[in-house]
TISEMI-66367 format. One record per residue (C-alpha): residue number from 1; x, y, z; residue in one letter. Coordinates in steps of 0.001 Angstrom, whole numbers, plus 500000, padded with zeros to 6 digits. Example, Ala and Ser with C-alpha at 12.3 -4.5 7.8 and 13.67 -1.06 7.14 Angstrom:
% residues 2
(node 1 (512300 495500 507800) A)
(node 2 (513670 498940 507140) S)
% end
This chain:
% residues 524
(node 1 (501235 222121 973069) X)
(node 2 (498145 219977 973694) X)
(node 3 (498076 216884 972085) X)
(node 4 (494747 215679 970631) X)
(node 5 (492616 213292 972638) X)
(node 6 (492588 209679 970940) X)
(node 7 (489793 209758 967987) X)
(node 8 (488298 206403 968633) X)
(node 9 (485978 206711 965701) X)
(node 10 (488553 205199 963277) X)
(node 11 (491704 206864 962880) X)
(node 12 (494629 205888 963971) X)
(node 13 (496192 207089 967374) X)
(node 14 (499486 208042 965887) X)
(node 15 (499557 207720 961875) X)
(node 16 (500541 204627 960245) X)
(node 17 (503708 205224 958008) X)
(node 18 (503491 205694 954337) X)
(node 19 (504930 202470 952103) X)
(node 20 (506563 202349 948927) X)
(node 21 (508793 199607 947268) X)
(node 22 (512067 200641 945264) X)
(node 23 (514522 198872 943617) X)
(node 24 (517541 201511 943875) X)
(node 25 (520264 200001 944911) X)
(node 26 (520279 200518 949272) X)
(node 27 (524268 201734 949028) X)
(node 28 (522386 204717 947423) X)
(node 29 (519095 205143 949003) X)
(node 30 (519069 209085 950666) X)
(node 31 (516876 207796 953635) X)
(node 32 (517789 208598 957361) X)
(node 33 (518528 205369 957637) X)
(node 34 (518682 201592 955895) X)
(node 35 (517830 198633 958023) X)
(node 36 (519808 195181 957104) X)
(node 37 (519487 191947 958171) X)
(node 38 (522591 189850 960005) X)
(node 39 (522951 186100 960729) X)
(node 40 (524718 184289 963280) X)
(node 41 (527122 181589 962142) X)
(node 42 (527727 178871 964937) X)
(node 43 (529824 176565 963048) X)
(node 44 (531664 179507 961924) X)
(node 45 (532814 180484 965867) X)
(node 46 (529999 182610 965992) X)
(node 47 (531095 185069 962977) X)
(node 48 (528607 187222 960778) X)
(node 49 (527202 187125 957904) X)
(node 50 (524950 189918 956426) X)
(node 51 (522060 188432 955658) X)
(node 52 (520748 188779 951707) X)
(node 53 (519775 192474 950367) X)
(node 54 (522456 194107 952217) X)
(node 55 (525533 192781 949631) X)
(node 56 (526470 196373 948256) X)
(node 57 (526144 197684 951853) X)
(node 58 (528581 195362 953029) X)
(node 59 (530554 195862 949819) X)
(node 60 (530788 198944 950866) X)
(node 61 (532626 198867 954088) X)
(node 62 (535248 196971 951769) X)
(node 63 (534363 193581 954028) X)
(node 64 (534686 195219 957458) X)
(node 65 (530772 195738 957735) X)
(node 66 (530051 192584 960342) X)
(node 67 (533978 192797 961816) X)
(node 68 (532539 196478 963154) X)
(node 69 (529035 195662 963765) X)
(node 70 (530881 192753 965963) X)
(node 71 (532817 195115 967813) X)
(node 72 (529581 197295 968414) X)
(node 73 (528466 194314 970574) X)
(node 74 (526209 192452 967427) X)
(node 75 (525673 188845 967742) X)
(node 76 (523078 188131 965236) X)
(node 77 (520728 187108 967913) X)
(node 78 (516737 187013 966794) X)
(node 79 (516002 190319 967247) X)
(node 80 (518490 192251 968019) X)
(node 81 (519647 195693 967115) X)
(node 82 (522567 197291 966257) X)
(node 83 (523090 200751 965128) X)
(node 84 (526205 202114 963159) X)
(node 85 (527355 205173 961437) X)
(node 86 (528303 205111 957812) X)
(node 87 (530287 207981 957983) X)
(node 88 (529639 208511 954305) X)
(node 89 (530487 205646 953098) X)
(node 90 (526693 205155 951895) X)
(node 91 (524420 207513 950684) X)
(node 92 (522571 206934 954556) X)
(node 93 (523712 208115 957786) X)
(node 94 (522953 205058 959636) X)
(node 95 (522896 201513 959466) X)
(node 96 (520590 199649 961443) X)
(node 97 (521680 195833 961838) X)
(node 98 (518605 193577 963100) X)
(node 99 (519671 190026 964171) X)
(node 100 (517965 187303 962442) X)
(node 101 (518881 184463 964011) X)
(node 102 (521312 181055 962536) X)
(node 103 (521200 181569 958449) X)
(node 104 (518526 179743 957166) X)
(node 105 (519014 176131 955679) X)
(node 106 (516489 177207 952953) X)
(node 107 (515643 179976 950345) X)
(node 108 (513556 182004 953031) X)
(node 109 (514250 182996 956788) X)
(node 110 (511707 182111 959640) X)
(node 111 (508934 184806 958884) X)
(node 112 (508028 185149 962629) X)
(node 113 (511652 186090 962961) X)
(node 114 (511835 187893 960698) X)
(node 115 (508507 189777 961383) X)
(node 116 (509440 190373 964671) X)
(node 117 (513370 191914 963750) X)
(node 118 (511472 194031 961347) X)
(node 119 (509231 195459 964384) X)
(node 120 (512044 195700 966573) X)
(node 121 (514342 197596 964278) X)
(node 122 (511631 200147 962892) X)
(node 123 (510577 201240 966797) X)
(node 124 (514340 201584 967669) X)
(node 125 (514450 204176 964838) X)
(node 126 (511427 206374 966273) X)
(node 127 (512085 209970 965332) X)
(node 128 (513544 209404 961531) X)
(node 129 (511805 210287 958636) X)
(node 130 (512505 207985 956502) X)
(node 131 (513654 204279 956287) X)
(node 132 (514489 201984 954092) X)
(node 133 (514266 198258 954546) X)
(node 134 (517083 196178 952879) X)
(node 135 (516106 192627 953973) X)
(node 136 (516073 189036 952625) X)
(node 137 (513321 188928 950083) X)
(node 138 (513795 185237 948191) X)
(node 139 (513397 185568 944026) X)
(node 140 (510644 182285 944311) X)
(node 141 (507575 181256 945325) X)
(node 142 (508324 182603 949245) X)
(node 143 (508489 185653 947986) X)
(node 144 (504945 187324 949190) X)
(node 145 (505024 185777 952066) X)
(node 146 (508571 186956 953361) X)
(node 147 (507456 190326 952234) X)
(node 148 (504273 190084 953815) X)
(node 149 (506216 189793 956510) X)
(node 150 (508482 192588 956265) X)
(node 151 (505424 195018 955829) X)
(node 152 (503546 193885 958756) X)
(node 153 (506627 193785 960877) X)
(node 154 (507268 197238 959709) X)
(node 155 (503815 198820 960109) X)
(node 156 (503190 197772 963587) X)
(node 157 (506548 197481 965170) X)
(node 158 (506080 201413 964667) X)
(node 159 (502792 201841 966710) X)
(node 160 (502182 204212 969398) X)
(node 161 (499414 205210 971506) X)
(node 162 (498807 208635 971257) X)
(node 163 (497566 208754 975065) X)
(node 164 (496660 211641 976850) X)
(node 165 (499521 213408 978499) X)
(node 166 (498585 217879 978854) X)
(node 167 (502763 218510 978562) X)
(node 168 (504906 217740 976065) X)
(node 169 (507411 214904 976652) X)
(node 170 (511209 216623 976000) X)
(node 171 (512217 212699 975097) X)
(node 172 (509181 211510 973073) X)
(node 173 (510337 210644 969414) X)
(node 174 (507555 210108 967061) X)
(node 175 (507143 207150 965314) X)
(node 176 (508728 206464 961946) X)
(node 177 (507196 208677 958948) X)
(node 178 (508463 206546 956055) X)
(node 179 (508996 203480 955233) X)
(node 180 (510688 202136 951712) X)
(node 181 (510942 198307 951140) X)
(node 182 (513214 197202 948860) X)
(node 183 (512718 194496 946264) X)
(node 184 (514168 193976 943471) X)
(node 185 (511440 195370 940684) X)
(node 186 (509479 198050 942531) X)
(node 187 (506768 197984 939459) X)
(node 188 (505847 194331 940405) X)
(node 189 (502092 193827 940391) X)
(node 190 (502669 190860 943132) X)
(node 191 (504580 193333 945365) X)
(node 192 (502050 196225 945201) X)
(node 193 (499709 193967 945993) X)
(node 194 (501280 192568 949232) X)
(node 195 (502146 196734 950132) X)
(node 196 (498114 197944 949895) X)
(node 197 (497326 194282 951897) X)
(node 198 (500063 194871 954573) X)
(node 199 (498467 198378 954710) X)
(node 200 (494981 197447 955257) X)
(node 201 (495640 194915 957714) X)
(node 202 (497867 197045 959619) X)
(node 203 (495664 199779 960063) X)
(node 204 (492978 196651 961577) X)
(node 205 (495405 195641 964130) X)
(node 206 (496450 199213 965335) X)
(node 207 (492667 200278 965480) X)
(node 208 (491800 197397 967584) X)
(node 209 (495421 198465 969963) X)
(node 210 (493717 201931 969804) X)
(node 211 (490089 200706 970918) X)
(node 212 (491546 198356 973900) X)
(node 213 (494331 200834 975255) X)
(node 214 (491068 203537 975222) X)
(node 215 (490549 204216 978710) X)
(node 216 (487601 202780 979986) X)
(node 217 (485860 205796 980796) X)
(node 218 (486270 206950 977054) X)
(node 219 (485145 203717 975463) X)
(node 220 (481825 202415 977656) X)
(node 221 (479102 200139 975488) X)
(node 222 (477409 203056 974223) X)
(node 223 (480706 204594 973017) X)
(node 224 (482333 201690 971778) X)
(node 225 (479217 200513 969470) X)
(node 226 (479261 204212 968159) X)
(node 227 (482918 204090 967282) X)
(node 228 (482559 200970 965711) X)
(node 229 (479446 202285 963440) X)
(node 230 (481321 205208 962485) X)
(node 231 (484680 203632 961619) X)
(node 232 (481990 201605 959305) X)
(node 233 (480557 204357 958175) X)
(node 234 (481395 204219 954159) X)
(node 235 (483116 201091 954162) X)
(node 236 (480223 199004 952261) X)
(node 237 (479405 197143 955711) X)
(node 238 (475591 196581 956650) X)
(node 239 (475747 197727 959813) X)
(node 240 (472842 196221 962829) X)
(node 241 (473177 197831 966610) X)
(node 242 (470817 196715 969228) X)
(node 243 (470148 198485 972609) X)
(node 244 (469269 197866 976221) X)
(node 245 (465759 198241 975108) X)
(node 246 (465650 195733 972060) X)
(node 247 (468319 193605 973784) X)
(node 248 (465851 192780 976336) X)
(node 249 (462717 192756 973961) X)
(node 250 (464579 190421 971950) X)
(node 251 (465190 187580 974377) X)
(node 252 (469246 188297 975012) X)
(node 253 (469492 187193 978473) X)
(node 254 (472858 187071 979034) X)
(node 255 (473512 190474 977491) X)
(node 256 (470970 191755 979310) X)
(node 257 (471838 190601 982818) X)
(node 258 (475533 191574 982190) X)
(node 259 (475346 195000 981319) X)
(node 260 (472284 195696 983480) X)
(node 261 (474478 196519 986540) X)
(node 262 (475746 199681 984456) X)
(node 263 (474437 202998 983858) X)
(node 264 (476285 202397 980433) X)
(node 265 (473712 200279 978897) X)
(node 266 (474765 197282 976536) X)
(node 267 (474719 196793 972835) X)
(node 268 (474622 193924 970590) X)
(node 269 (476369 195349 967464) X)
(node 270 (476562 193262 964130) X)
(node 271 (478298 194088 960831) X)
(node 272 (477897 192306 957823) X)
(node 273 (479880 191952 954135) X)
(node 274 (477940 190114 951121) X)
(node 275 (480867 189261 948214) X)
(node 276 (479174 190737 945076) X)
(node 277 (479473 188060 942195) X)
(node 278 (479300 184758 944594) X)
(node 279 (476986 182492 944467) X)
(node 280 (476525 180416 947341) X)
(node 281 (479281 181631 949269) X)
(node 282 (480827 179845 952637) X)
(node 283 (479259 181895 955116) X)
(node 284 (481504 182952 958407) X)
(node 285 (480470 184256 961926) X)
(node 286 (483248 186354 964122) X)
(node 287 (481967 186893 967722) X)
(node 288 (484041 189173 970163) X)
(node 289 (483465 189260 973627) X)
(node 290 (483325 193169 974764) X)
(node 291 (483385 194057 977924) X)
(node 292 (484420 197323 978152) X)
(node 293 (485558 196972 981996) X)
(node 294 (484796 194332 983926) X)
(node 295 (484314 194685 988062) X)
(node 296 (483611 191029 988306) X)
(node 297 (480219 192388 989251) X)
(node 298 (478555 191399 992593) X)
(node 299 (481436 188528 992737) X)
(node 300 (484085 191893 992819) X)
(node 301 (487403 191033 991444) X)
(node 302 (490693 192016 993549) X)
(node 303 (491259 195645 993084) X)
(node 304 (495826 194685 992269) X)
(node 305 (495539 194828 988426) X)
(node 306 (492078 195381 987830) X)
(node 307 (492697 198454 985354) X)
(node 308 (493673 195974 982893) X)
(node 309 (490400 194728 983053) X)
(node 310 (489646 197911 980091) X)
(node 311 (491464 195554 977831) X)
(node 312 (488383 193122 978447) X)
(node 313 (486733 194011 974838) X)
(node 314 (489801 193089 972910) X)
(node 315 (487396 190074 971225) X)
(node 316 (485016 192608 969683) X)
(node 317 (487949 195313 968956) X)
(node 318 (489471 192384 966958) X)
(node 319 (486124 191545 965557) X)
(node 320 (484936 195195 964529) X)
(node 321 (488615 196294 963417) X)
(node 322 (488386 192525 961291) X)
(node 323 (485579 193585 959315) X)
(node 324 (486536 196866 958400) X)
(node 325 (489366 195155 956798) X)
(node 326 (486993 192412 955234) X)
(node 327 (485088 195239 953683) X)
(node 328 (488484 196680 952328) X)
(node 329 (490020 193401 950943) X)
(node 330 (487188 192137 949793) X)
(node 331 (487225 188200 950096) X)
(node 332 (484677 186042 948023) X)
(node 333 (483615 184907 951623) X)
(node 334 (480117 185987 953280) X)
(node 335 (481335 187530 956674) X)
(node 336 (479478 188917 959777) X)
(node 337 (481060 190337 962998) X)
(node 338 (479030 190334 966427) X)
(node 339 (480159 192550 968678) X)
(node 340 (478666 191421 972067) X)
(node 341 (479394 194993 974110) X)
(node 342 (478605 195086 978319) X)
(node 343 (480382 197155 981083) X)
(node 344 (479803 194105 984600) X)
(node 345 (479475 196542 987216) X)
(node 346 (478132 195480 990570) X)
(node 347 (475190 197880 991473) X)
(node 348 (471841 197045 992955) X)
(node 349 (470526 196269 989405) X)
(node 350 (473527 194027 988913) X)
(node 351 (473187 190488 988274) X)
(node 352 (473473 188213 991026) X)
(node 353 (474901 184553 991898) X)
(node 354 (471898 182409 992425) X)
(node 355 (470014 184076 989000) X)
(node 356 (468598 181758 986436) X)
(node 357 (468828 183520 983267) X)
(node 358 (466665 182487 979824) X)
(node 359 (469569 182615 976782) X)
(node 360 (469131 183776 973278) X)
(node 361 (468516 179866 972208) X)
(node 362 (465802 179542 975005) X)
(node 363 (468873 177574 977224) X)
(node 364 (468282 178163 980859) X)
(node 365 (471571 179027 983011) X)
(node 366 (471769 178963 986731) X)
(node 367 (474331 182104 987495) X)
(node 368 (476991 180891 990060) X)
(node 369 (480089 183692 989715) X)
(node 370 (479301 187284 988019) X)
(node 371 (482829 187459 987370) X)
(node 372 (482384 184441 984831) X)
(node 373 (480324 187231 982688) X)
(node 374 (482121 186777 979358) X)
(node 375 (480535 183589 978600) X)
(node 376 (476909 185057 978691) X)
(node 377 (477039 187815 976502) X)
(node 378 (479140 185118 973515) X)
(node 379 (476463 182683 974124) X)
(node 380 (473448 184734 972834) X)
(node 381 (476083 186520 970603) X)
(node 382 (476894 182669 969024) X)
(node 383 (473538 181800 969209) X)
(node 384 (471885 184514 966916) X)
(node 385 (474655 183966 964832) X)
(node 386 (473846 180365 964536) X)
(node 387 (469910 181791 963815) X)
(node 388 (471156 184020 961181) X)
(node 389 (472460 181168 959083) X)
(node 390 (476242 180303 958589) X)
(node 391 (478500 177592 958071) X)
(node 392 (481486 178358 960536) X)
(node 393 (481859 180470 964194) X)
(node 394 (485181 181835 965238) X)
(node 395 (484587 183462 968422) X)
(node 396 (487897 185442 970095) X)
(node 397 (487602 186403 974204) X)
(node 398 (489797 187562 976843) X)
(node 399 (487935 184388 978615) X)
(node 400 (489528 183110 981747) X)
(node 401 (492788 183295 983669) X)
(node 402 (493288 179233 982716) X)
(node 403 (494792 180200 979490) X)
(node 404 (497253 182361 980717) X)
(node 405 (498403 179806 983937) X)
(node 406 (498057 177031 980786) X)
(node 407 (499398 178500 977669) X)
(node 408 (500801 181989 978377) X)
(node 409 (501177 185518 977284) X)
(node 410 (501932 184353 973748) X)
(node 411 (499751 181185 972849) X)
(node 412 (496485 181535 972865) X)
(node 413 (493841 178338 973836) X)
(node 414 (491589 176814 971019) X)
(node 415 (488571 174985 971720) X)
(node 416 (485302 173858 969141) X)
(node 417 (484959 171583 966306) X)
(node 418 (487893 169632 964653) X)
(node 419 (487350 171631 960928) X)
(node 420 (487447 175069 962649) X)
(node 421 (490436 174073 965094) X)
(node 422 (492146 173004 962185) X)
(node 423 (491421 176216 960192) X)
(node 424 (492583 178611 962991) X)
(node 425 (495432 176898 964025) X)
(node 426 (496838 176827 960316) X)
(node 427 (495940 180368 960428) X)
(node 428 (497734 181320 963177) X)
(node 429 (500728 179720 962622) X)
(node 430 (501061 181170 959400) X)
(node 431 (500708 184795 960872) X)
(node 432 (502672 184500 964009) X)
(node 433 (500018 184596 966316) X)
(node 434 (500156 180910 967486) X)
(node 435 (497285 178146 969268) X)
(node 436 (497124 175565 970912) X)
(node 437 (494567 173434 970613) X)
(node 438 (492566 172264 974032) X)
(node 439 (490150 169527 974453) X)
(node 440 (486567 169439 975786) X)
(node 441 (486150 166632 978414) X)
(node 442 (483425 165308 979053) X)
(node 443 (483624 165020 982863) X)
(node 444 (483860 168906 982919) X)
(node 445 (480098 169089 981109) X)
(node 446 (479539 167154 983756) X)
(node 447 (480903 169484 986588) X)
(node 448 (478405 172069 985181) X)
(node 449 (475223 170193 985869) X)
(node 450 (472423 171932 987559) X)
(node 451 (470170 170960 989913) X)
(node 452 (467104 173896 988394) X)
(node 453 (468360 174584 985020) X)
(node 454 (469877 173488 982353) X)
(node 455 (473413 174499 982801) X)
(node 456 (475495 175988 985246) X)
(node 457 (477586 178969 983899) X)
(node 458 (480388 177269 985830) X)
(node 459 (482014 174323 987734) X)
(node 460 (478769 173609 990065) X)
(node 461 (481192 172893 992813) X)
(node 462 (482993 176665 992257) X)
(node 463 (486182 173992 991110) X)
(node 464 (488509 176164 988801) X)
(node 465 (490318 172665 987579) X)
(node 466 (489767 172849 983845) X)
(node 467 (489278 176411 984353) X)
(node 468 (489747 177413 980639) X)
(node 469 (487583 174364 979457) X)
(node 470 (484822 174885 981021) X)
(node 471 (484753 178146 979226) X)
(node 472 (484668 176185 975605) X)
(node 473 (482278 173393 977158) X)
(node 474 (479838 175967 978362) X)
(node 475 (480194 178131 974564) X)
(node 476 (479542 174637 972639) X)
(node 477 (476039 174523 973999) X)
(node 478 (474919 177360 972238) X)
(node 479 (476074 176219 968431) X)
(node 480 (473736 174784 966409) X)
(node 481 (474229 171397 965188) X)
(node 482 (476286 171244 962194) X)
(node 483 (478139 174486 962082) X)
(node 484 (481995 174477 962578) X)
(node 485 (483284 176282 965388) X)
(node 486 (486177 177978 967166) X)
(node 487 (486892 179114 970341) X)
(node 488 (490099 181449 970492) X)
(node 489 (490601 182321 974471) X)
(node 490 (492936 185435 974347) X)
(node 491 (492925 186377 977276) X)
(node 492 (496771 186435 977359) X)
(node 493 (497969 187393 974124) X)
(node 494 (495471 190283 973845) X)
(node 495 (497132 192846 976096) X)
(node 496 (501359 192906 976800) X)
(node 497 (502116 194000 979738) X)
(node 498 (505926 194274 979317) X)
(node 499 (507907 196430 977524) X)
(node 500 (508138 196640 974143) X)
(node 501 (508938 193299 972047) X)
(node 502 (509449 192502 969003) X)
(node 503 (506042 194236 966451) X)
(node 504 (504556 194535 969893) X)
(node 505 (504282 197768 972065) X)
(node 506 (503280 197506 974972) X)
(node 507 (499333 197289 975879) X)
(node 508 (496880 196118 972962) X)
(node 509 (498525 193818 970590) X)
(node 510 (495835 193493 968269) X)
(node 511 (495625 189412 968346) X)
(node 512 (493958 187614 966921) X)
(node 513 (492631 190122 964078) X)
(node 514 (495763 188734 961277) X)
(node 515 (494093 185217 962309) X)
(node 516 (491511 185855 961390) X)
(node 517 (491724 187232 958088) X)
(node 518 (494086 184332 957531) X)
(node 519 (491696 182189 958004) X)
(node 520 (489022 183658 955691) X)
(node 521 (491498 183694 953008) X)
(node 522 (491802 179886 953242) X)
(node 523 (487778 179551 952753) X)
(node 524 (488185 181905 950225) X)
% end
């Protein structure tokens, strides 16, 4: 049988499990199978310790539940997974043992940890119907955020791409159906409250893995603005989408000259959520970079690797997929997203090196490399948001190559204004997705003098040194004075190329959308 083309006007590839919390005791749970938690002891010699939830499990086994999970090769290592039989000896089939690491000196394990078990252990059970989750949930005030945790671990630790294979696949296991969390009152108020949350925020991060892993061909600027304004459709969002035509009207030069190479015409899309009962709320600005493939244009990238260049949007997937959440949670925050959407494609309407192009602001820029095309469309993307009125920017990209030869596949680079660095890196931190925050030199501005305009779009001299700062030096001349602002280059962390890790699968990874909305609920 056929299986359905991705629907990239909202839904999600491969459906999101259901959640529900319950307070039965896990020895008793009739689920396919009851995920635990297990420490590593190393002033013990190494021995095991179930971590906390799992105590009438291990009761059980009449203390021979970590002896056998020992001789089934466990270790208690961060993430790893160990599956066992029960035999009958609980009301589930199977025991699924997910390392978590030394046991915690405190009330509540690492939450990146234990996020990442969670993800590890719900993928490895693809193809069950139901699961239940018996892991350490502290009775204090780390309570929501350890479960926060759990859920979000869950939840996307159990994405899949649909994709687009004709035959069926004889050893393809669907992702998990069900997912039960146990705590220990399942009528909580607090803890229904953290469930709908985990489940809104999920759904974000696997639309914008959805929208990236699109191929390219399926998701060009035309395409990608009209998914975005029908995955709005409904939501409350005021919804703004500007074309080739108006683009151009409207003074968007680097838009413009970007996508003008293309056949697949550009679009400036912005969304926008008003908090009803506010007054005078702090106003933020997210700007995604999306460009929906990217050749390098005229300055033509190599051709090894460059079909990951579809994952070139992932700023405005995270953006678009951001606000629908926004719209759903509802902070007492004033939000827009701009979506700044371009396919670079060298042609012979293309944009060349050598072009002086007018910006948004009225900022002249002398074009040296195509291939540095990113930059242009966020700059008249920042600057109308800047003209529109707000008090902060946070602006995610898929920038340069510097971050990943700097920081990584994991860490993404952080550039701007000392209130907004602060705010994002707080943010990510406290959501796993972590920053590192880069300075702005001054001798780099300096690099990016022109001799006919008034900035070079790069290093004058074609110097990649600073590679990923010149990035953030060229973006800070196109916020106005006074507003806080944040550069998040993702250019790593946006797509994993590995196998599957951790809540990760393997392509989109949906950073930094939980950043994000972190971060607004800190100005909120």
């Amino acid at each position: 049988m056929r299986r359905p083309a991705l629907n990239v006007r909202g839904e999600p590839s491969v459906s999101q499990p259901s959640l529900s919390l319950v307070d039965t005791d896990p020895a008793e749970l009739a689920v396919d199978a009851i995920v635990i938690g297990l420490h590593s002891q190393p002033d013990e010699g190494g021995a095991l310790l179930p971590a906390a939830g799992a105590e009438s499990i291990a009761a059980a086994f009449d203390g021979k539940l970590t002896s056998t999970l020992a001789l089934l090769g466990a270790s208690g290592a961060p993430g790893e997974v160990t599956k066992l039989a029960t035999l009958g000896t609980v009301s589930a089939p199977l025991i699924v043992a997910v390392g978590l690491g030394d046991e915690p000196s405190g009330s509540a394990p690492n939450l990146e940890t234990l996020r990442r078990g969670t993800g590890a252990a719900v993928r490895a059970l693809a193809g069950s119907g139901t699961v239940a989750l018996a892991l350490p949930l502290p009775d204090d005030a780390d309570a929501p955020g350890v479960l926060r945790a759990i859920l979000e671990g869950a939840l996307l630790g159990s994405y899949k791409f649909a994709g687009y294979k004709t035959k069926p696949q004889p050893n393809r296991r669907e992702p998990v159906a069900a997912l039960q969390i146990h705590v220990p009152d399942a009528s909580d108020a607090a803890a229904t409250a953290e469930l709908e949350r985990a489940a809104t925020v999920a759904k974000a991060v696997r639309l914008t893995r959805d929208w990236v892993n699109t191929p390219p061909n399926s998701l060009r600027p035309p395409e990608f603005a009209d998914a975005v304004v029908a995955a709005a459709k409904g939501t409350g969002l005021q919804v703004e989408v500007l074309d080739f035509d108006e683009l151009k009207a409207g003074g968007y030069g680097g838009i413009v000259a970007v996508g003008q190479g293309s056949e697949a015409k550009p679009r400036l899309v912005k969304l926008t959520y008003v908090p009803e009962g506010v007054d005078n709320p702090t106003r933020v600005a997210l700007v995604g970079k999306g460009i929906t493939f990217d050749t390098g244009g005229i300055s033509i990238k190599p051709a090894a690797g460059m079909w990951e260049m579809k994952s070139d949007m992932a700023g405005a997937a995270a953006v678009g997929a951001t606000m629908l959440a926004i719209a759903a949670l509802k902070p007492g925050v004033a939000v827009s997203g701009y979506l700044a959407i371009a396919e670079n494609m060298p042609s012979g309407s293309a944009y060349r090196p050598g072009d002086v192009l007018t910006m948004f602001n009225g900022k002249r820029v002398e074009i040296f490399n195509t291939d540095a095309e990113g930059r242009l469309v966020l700059a008249d993307a920042i600057a109308r948001a800047c003209a529109d009125g707000t008090d902060y920017v946070l602006e995610a990209s898929t920038l340069t190559g510097g971050q990943v030869i700097s920081l990584g596949k994991r860490i993404s680079g952080l550039m701007g204004s000392d209130g907004a660095i602060e705010l994002v890196k707080a943010a990510g931190d406290k959501v796993g997705e972590p920053v590192w925050p880069m300075p702005l030199p001054e001798e780099v501005r300096k690099g990016m003098e022109s001799d006919i305009a008034d900035i070079c779009q790069t290093n004058a001299n074609l110097d990649r040194a600073g590679h990923m700062l010149q990035g953030g030096v060229f973006l800070r001349e196109f916020v106005a004075e006074g507003v806080e602002w944040a550069h998040i280059d993702i250019a790593g962390p946006s797509y994993h190329t590995g196998e599957p890790t951790g809540y990760w699968a393997k392509g989109g990874t949906g950073v930094p959308v939980r950043t994000f909305l972190a971060a607004i609920d800190s100005l909120a």
